[in-house]
C-alpha positions, 0 to 999 in steps of 0.5 A, spaced: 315 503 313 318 496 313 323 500 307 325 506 309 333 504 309 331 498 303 327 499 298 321 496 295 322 490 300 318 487 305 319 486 312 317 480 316 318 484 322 313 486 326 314 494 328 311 498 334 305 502 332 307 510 332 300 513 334 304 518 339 306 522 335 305 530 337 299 534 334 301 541 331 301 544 326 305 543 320 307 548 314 304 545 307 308 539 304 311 540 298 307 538 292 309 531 289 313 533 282 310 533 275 308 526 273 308 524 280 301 520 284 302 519 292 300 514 296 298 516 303 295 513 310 293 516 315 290 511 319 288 503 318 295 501 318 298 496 324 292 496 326 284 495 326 280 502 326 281 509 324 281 508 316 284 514 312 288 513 305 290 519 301 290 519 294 295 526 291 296 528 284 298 535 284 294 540 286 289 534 288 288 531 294 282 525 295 281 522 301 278 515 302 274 514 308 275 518 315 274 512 321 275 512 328 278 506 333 275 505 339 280 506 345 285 500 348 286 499 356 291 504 358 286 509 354 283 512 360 278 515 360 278 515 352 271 515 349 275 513 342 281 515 337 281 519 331 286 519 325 291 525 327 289 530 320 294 535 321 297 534 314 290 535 311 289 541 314 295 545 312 293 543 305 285 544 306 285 547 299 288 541 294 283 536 297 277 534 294 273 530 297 272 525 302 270 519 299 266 513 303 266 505 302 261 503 306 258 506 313 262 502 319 265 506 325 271 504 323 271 508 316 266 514 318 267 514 326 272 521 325 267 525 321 264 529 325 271 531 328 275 532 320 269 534 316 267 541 319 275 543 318 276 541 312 269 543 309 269 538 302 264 534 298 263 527 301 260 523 296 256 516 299 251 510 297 245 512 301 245 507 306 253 510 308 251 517 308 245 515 312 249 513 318 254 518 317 249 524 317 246 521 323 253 521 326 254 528 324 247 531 326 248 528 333 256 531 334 255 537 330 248 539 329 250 546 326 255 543 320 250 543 314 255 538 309 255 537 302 253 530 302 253 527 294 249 521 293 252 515 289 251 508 287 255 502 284 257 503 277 257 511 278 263 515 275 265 521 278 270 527 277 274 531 283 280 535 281 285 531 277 281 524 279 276 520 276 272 515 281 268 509 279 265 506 284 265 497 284 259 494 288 262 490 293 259 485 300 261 486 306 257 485 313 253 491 312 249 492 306 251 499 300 258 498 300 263 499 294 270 499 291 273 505 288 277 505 281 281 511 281 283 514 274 289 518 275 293 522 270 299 516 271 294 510 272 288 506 275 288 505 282 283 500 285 281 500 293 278 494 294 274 497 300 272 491 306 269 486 302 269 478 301 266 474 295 260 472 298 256 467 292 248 468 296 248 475 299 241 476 304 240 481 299 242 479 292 247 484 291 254 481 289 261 483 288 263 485 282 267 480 279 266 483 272 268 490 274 274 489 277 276 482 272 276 488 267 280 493 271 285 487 271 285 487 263 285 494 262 292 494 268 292 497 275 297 501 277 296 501 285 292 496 288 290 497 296 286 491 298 283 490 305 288 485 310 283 483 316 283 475 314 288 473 310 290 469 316 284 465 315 285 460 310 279 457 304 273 462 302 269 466 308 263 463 309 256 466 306 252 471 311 246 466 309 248 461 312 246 465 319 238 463 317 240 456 318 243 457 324 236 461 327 231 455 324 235 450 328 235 455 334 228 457 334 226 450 332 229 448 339 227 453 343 220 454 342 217 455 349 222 460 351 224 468 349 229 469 344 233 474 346 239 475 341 244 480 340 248 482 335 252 488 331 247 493 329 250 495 323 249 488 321 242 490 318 243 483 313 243 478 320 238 482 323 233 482 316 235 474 317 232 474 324 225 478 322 225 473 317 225 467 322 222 470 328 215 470 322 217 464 320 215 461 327 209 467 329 214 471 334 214 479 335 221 482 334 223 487 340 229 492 338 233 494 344 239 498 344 240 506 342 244 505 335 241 498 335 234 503 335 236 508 330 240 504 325 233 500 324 229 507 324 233 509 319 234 502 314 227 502 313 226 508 312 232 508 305 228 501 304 234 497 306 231 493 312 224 490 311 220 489 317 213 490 318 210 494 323 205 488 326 211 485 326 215 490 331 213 491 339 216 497 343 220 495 349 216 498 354 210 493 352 214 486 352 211 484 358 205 484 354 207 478 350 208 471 352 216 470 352 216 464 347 212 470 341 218 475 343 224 475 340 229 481 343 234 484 338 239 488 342 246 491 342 252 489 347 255 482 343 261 486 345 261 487 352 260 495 351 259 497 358 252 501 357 250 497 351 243 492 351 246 485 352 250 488 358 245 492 362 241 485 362 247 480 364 248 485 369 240 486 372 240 493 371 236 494 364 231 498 366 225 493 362 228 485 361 230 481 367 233 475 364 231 467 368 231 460 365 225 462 360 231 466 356 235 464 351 241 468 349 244 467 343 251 471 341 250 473 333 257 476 333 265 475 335 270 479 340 274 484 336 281 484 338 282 487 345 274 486 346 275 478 349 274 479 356 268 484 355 265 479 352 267 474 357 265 477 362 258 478 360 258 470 357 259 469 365 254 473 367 249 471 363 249 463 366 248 467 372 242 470 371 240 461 369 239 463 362 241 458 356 247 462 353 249 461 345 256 464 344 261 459 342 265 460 335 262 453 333 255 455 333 254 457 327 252 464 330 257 469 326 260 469 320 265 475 317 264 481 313 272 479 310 275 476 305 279 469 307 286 467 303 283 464 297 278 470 296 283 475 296 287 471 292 282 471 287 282 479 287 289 480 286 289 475 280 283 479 277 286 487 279 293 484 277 296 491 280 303 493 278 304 495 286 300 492 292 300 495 298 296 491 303 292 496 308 286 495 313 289 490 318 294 489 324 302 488 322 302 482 321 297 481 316 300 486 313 306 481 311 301 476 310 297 480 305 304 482 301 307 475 302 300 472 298 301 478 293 308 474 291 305 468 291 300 470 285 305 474 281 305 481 284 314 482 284 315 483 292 319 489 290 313 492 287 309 491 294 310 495 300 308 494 307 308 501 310 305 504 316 301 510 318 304 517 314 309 513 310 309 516 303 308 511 297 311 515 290 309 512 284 312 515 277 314 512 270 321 510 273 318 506 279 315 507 286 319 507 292 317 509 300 322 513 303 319 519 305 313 521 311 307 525 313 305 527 320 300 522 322 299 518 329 293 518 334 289 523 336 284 521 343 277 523 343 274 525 351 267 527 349 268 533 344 275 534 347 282 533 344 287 530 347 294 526 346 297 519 347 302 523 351 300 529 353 300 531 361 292 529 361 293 522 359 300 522 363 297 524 370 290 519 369 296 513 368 298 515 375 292 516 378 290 509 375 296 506 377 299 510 383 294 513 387 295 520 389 297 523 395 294 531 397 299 535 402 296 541 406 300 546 408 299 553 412 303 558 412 304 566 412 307 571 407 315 569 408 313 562 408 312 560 416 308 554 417 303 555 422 300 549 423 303 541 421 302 539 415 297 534 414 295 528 408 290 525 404 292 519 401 287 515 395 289 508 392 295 507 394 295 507 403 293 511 408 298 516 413 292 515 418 294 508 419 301 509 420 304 513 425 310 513 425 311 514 418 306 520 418 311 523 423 317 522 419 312 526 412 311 532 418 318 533 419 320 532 413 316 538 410 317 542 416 324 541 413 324 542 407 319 549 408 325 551 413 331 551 409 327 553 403 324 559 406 332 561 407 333 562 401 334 569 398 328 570 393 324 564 393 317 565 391 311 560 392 313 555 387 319 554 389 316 552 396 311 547 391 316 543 388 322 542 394 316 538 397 313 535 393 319 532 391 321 531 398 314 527 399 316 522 392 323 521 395 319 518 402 313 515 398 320 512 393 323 509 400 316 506 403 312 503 398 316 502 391 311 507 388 311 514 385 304 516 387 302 523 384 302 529 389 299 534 390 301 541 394 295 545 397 298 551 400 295 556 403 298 562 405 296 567 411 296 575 410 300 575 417 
């Protein structure tokens, strides 16, 4: 964190994030001191994704959300990344359980990969344990969890710890705070919120709730970071229905397709509600876009009738000014509904000038030119599209700067720690805690397994867990250095050259070598430079083979060597090479 060598300050300076660390096994760490509650992230910090805090009184651990992050450009070949959870694993039994604020991705994604190995309660509104029991049915059907069903206002007991959970709006309906009762004092955990006036579904923040924490006093306070670089209030989700009247009024002759993050059950309510209003079908497209629906009408949550709903297969049945298609991909993800369309290889929508496309959704960072290119490819197909930030089309699920003031002058925390947002935000965050009378040597910005100590005495931060990134390739584990992700970054970058060689037991060459190339330049094509590789190997076998005991892997890497040094001297590159020697019973 900013303070390892300076206590309780707080660093403009942006800091590289760790994620690379080495995933091992690690002895148990020794329990905090009599008296002592531990503060510890594992993931969330410095970044976007992958949300994972520790609370830790002596022999009781709580954790808080289990997320995943979706992987960046030099992730090759990475399906997402997960919290690296080796210090939860060396002391599996002092944990308690996991609690969940809400059923995002980035908050319960890593489930299916942390749960099993920890076997402990998760506790969940019903709404989140919906989507993280889907989530661990489909990745791990044979792990039965111990799933404990709550809701806003229900107090729970695990360990040492007391949790009350605080309703709160986000972009997706059913989530909570948490307000820890520790041994040393209240902790408050504001989850991802923002102070929205006219939810869609009535379900406001509770103002009082955590107005009262604040009298009673708050010892440590988390609060979610993602917008505090954005100035005012954010604005209402229901603002969105006004957007949609206006487009439906000014498109009555065309098909409405219209895409849209499908855990956004409130935006997709507000487009069922339209889509009434003006006498039209609503199609669902897109897996999670399908199952999330299923599954919120299922717990009540989502209110769609059935003569409303017309199934994908049967939308050509229906004139396109009675259609409006509801669809995954406002974030370019490759095989997603939107997507597959703007490129013409959906299976069952094909786009023209009767479709108007409106994009319910803004890029995540890192997403931008995914959903670029989509937008492009979509005025392709000569269909309207409606995507730009100043088309009323997207509203944020977080809190802006003058919301997350109000929040920490209701909690009033003695200690602030910042989490949920890139470094940057981070500072912001802490720098508008000071402003509102948190001390600034009582706020902490950390990164990922830094430990934040509390006491009577005070709070510093100057020890560490183990924490990182741990890349998730289908079901298989992985690191951000290992062999695996070092040789798919020179592939990708260098190309790779395949030499074959033929010789007998004492390590004659038979025949001259020959060469393969792929993503860099072709041998084929250059003769003489193809000859200098021949003579080169032929002489690099020869005076290996002279020496006294050499074995096969020797042979393997002087040439291998010999090739990179040619490669070097050619073409400025260092491709991978790769030796393919048979060796004749001769």
């Amino acid at each position: 964190m900013n303070n390892t060598n300076q206590e309780n300050s707080v660093s403009p300076v942006n800091k590289p994030k760790s994620r690379n660390r080495r995933r091992k096994k690690t002895a148990p760490a020794s329990r905090p001191k009599e008296g002592t509650l531990r503060f510890i992230p594992l993931g969330g910090l410095g970044e976007i994704g992958k949300n994972m805090y520790l609370l830790e009184f002596g022999d009781d651990i709580m954790i808080i959300d289990c997320g995943l992050m979706f992987p960046d450009d030099e992730m090759l070949g990475i399906d997402f990344v997960i919290p690296d959870t080796s210090y939860l694993e060396a002391n599996k039994s002092r944990i308690r359980g996991v609690f969940l604020t809400h059923g995002h991705e980035d908050h319960v994604g890593a489930l299916p990969f942390v749960l099993p190995g920890l076997d402990v309660p998760l506790y969940g509104t019903k709404l989140t344990l919906g989507m993280a029991s889907h989530r661990l049915s489909e990745a791990r059907p044979d792990y039965k969890p111990k799933f404990m069903e709550i809701k806003a206002g229900d107090t729970v007991k695990a360990g040492c710890f007391s949790v009350s959970f605080i309703a709160v709006c986000h972009s997706i309906p059913d989530g909570v705070a948490l307000a820890v009762e520790t041994p040393l004092g209240t902790v408050v955990h504001t989850g991802d919120f923002k102070l929205d006036p006219t939810p869609v579904d009535g379900r406001v923040t509770d103002y009082n709730a955590f107005a009262e924490l604040g009298k009673k006093g708050v010892l440590l306070m988390m609060s979610d970071s993602t917008n505090v670089e954005k100035e005012g209030f954010t604005q209402s989700e229901s603002t969105i229905s006004v957007t949609l009247e206006r487009l439906f009024r000014e498109h009555r002759t065309k098909r409405m397709v219209i895409s849209s993050f499908s855990s956004n059950l409130h935006r997709i309510q507000q487009v069922v509600d339209a889509a009434g209003r003006f006498n039209r079908k609503v199609v669902f497209a897109g897996r999670s876009m399908l199952n999330n629906v299923d599954l919120a009408r299922r717990l009540g949550y989502l209110k769609v009738e059935d003569d409303m709903m017309v199934p994908l297969q049967e939308i050509d049945k229906y004139p396109p000014n009675r259609i409006v298609l509801v669809t995954t991909g406002s974030q370019g993800e490759t095989f997603s509904g939107l997507v597959l369309m703007s490129k013409g290889e959906h299976h069952r929508v094909k786009l023209g000038p009767k479709d108007v496309v409106a994009v319910f959704a803004t890029p995540i960072p890192g997403n931008e030119k995914m959903v670029s290119n989509t937008v492009n490819r979509l005025f392709r197909c000569k269909c309207e599209v409606i995507y730009e930030k100043n088309s009323g089309t997207h509203v944020s699920g977080h809190a802006s700067r003058d919301e997350l003031k109000i929040m920490l002058s209701m909690v009033r925390p003695t200690y602030f720690v910042p989490v949920h947002g890139e470094y940057r935000m981070q500072v912001r965050h802490a720098q508008l805690a000071s402003q509102v009378g948190v001390p600034s040597r009582n706020t902490f910005v950390m990164d990922n397994g830094d430990v934040l100590t509390i006491t009577d005495k005070g709070a510093h931060a100057k020890s560490k867990v183990q924490a990182g990134a741990v890349l998730v390739d289908g079901l298989a584990f992985g690191e951000l250095e290992s062999s695996v992700m070092r040789e798919r970054k020179v592939l990708a970058e260098e190309g790779v050259m395949v030499v074959s060689l033929t010789m007998d037991k004492r390590f004659k060459l038979l025949s001259d070598p020959t060469f393969e190339s792929c993503g860099f330049m072709h041998l084929s094509d250059a003769e003489n430079m193809r000859r200098e590789f021949v003579d080169a190997v032929r002489h690099t076998v020869k005076k290996a083979s002279t020496v006294k005991g050499v074995d096969l892997e020797v042979v393997e890497n002087k040439v291998v060597s010999r090739c990179r040094e040619l490669l070097r001297k050619y073409t400025g590159s260092s491709p991978k090479v790769i030796p393919m020697i048979t060796v004749m019973d001769r």
